[in-house]
ROSE-4610 file (N, C-alpha, C; in Angstrom, 1 decimal, always signed):
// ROSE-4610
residu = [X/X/X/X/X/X/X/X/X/X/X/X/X/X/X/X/X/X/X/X/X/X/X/X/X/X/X/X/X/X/X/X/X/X/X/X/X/X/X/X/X/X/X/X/X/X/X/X/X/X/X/X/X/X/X/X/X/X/X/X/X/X/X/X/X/X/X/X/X/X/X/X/X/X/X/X/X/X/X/X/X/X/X/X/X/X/X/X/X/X/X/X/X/X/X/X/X/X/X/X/X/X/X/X/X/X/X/X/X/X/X/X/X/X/X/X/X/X/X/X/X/X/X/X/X/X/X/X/X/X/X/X/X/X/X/X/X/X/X/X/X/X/X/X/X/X/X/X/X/X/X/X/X/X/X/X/X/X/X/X/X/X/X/X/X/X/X/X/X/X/X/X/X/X/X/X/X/X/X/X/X/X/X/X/X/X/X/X/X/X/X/X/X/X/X/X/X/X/X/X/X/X/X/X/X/X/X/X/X/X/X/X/X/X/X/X/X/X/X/X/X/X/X/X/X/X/X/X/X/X/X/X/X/X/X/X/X/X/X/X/X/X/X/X/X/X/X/X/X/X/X/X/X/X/X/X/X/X/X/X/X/X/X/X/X/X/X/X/X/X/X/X/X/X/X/X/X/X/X/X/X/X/X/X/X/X/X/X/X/X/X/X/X/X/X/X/X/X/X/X/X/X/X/X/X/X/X/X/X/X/X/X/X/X/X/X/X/X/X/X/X/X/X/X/X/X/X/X/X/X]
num = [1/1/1/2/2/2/3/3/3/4/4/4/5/5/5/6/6/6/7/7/7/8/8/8/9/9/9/10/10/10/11/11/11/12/12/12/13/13/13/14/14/14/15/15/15/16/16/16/17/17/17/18/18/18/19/19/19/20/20/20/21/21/21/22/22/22/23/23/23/24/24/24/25/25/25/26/26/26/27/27/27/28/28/28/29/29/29/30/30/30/31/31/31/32/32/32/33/33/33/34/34/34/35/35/35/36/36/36/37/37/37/38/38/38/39/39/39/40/40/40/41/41/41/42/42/42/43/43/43/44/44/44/45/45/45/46/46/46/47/47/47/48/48/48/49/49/49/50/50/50/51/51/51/52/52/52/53/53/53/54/54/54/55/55/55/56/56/56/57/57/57/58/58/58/59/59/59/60/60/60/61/61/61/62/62/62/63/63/63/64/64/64/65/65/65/66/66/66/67/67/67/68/68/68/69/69/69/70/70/70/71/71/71/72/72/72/73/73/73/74/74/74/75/75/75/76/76/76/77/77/77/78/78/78/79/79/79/80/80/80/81/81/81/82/82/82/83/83/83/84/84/84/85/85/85/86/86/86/87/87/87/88/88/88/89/89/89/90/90/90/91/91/91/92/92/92/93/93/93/94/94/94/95/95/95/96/96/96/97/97/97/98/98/98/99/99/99/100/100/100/101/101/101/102/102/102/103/103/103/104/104/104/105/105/105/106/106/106/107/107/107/108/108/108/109/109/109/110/110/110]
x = [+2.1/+2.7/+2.9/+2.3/+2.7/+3.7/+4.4/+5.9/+6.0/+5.8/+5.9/+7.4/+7.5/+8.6/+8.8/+7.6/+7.7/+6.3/+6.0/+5.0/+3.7/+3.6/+2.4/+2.4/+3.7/+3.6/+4.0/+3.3/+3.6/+4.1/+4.4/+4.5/+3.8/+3.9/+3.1/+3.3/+3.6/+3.4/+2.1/+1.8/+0.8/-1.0/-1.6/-2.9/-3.9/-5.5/-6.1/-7.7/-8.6/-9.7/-10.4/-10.3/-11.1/-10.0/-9.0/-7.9/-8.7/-8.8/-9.3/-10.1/-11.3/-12.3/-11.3/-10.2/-9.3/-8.4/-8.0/-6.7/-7.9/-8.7/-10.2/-9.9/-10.4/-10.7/-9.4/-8.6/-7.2/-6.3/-7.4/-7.1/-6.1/-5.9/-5.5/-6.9/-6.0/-6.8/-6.6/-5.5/-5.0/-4.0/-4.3/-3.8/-2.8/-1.6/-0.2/-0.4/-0.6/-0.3/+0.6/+1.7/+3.4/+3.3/+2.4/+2.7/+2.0/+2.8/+2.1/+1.0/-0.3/-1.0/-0.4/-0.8/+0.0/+1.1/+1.5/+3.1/+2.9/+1.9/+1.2/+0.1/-0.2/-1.9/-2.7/-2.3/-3.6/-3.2/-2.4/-2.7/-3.8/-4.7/-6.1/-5.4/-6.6/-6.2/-6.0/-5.5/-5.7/-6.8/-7.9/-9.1/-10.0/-10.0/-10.7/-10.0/-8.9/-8.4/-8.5/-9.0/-9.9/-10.6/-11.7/-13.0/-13.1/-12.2/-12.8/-11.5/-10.9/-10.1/-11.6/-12.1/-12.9/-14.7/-14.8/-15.9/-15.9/-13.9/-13.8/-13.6/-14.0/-14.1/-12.1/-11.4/-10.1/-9.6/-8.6/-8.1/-7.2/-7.1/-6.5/-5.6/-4.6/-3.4/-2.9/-2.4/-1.9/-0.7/+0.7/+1.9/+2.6/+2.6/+3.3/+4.6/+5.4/+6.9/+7.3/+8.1/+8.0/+9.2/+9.5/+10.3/+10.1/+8.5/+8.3/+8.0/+7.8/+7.5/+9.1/+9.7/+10.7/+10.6/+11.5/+11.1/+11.4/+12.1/+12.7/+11.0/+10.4/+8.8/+7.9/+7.9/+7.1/+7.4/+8.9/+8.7/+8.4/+8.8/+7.9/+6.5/+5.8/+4.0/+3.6/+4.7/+3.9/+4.5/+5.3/+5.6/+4.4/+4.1/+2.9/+1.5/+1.5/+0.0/-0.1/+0.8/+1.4/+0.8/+0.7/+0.2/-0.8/-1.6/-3.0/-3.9/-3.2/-3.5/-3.8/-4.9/-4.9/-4.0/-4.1/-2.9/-3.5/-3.1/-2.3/-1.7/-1.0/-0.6/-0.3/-0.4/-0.4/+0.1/+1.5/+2.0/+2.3/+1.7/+2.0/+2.8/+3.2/+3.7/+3.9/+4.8/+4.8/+5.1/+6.3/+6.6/+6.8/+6.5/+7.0/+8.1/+9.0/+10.2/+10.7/+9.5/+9.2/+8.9/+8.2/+7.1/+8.0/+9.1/+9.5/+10.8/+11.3/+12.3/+11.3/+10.4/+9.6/+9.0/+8.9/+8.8/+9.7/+11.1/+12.6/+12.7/+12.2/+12.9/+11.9/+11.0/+10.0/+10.2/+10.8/+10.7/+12.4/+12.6/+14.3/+14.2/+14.6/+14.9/+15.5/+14.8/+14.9/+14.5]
y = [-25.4/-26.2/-25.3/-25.7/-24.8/-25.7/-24.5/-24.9/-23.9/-24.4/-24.0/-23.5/-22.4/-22.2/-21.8/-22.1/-21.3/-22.3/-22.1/-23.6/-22.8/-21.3/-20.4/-19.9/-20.0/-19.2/-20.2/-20.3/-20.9/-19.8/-20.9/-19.9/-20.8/-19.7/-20.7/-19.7/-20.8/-19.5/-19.4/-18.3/-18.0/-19.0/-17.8/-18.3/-18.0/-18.6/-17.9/-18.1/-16.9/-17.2/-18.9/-19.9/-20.9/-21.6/-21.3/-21.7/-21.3/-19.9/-19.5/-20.4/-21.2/-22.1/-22.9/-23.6/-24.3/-24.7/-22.9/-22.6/-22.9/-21.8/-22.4/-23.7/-24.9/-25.4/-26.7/-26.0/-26.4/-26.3/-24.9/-24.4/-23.1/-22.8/-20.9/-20.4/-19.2/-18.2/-16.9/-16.6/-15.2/-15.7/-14.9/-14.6/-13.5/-13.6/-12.2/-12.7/-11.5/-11.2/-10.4/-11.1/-10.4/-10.1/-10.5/-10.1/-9.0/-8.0/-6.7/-6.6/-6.3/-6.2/-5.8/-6.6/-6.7/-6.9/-7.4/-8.3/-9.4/-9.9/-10.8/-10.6/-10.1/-10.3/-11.2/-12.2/-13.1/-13.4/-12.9/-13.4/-12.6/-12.6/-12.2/-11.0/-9.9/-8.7/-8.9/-7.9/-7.9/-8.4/-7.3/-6.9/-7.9/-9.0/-9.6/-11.1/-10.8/-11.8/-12.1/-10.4/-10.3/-10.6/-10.3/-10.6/-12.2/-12.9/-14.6/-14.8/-14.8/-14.4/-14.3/-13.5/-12.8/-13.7/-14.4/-14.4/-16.3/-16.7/-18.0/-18.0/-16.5/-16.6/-16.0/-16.1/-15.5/-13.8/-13.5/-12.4/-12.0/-10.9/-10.9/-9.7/-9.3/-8.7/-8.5/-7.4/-7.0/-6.3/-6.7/-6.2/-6.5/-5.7/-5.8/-5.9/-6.9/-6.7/-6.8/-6.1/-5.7/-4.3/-4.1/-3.2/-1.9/-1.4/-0.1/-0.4/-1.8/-1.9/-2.6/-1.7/-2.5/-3.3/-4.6/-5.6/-5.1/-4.1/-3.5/-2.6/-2.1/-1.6/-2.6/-3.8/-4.8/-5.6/-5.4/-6.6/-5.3/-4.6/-3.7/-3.7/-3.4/-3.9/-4.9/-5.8/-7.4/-7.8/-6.9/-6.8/-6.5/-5.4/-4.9/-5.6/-6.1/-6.9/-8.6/-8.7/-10.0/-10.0/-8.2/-8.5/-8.6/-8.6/-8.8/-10.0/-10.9/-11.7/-13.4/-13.5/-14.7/-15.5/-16.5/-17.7/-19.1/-20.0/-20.0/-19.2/-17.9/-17.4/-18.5/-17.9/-18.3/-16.9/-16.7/-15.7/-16.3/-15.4/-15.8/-15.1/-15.2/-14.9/-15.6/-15.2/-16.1/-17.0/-17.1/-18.8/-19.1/-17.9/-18.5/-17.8/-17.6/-17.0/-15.1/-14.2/-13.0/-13.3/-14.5/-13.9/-14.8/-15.7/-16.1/-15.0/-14.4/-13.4/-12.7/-11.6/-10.6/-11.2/-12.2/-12.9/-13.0/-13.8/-13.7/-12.1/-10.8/-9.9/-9.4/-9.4/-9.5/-10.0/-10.6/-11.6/-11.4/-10.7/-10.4/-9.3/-9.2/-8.3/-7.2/-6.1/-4.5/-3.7]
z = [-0.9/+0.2/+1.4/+2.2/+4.0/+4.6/+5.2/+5.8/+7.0/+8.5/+9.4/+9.1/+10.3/+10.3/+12.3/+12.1/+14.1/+14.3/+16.1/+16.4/+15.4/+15.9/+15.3/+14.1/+13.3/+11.5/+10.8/+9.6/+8.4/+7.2/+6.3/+5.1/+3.8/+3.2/+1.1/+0.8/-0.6/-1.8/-2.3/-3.5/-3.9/-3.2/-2.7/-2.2/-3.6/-3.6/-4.2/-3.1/-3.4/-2.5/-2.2/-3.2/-3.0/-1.7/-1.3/-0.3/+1.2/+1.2/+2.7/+3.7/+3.1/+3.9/+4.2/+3.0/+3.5/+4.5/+4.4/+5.5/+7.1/+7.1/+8.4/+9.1/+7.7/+8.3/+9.1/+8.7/+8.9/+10.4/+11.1/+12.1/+12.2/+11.1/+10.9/+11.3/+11.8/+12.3/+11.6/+11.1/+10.5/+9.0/+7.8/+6.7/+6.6/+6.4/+6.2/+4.5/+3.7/+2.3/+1.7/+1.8/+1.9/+0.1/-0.6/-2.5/-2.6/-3.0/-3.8/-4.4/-4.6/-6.0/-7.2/-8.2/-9.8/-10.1/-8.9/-9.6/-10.5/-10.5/-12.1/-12.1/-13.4/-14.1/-13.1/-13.2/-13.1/-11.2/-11.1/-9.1/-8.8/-7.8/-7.1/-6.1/-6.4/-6.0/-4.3/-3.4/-2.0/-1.5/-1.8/-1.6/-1.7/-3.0/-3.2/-2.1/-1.6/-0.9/+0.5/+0.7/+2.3/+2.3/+1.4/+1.2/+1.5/+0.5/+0.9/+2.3/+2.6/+4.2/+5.1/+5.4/+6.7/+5.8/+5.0/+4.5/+5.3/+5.2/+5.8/+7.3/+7.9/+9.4/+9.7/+8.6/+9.1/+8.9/+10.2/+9.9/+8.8/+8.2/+6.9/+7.5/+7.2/+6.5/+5.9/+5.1/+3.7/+3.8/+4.0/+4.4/+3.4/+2.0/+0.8/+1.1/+0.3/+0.2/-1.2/-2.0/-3.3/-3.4/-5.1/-4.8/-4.2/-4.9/-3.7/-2.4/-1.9/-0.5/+0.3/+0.5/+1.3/+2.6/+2.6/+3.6/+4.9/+5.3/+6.6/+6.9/+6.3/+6.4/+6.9/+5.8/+6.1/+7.4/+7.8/+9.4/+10.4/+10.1/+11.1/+11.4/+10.6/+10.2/+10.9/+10.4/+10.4/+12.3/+12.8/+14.5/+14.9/+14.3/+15.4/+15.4/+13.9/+13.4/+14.3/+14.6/+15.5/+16.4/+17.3/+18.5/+18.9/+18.7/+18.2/+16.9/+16.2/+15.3/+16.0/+16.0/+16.3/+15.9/+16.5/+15.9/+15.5/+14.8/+14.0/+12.9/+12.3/+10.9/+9.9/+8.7/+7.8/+7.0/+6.4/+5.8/+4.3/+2.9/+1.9/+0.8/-0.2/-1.2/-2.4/-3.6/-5.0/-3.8/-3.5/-3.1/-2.0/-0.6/+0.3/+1.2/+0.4/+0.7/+1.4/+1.0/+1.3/+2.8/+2.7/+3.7/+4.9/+4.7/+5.5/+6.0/+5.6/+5.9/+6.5/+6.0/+6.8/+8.0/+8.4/+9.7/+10.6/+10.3/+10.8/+10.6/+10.3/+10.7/+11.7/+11.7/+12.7/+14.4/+13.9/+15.5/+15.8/+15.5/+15.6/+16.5/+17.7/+18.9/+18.5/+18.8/+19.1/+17.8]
């Protein structure tokens, strides 16, 4: 399920590559991949998530939040990857919720 949270960012949980033509043809322009690699077996690696990302014509980003990735790192990242990221975003995670805080800290002044 996508859930704006701003006119330009959404959030979802877990994506998998057959989604990206999706998100396209939807009118996203840029993918935030706020889930670590291997926090479960069977979620789809980064890599393989750029790959169909940029294969459906969108920008990809990989701004892990996780326990070795702290969230105070990742809204930093995801400030600067903003300036430059086509719009509409679409930021993801297990469910949503990462990726909605690392955005609210993002867009939070100074």
């Amino acid at each position: 399920m996508i859930r704006y949270i701003d006119t330009d960012y959404a959030v979802a949980g877990q994506l998998a590559p057959e989604h990206m033509p999706q998100l396209a043809a939807a009118g996203f322009k840029s993918v935030v991949n706020n889930r670590p690699d291997g926090e479960d077996p069977a979620q789809t690696s980064s890599d393989a998530m750029r790959a169909a990302a940029e294969a459906a014509g969108l920008r990809y980003v990989y701004v892990p939040v996780g326990a070795a990735f702290p969230v105070q790192h990742a809204a930093v990242a995801l400030k600067a990857a903003l300036t430059d990221l086509p719009r509409p975003v679409l930021g993801y995670c297990r469910s949503g919720a990462r990726s909605e805080t690392v955005y609210t800290l993002a867009k939070t002044p100074g």
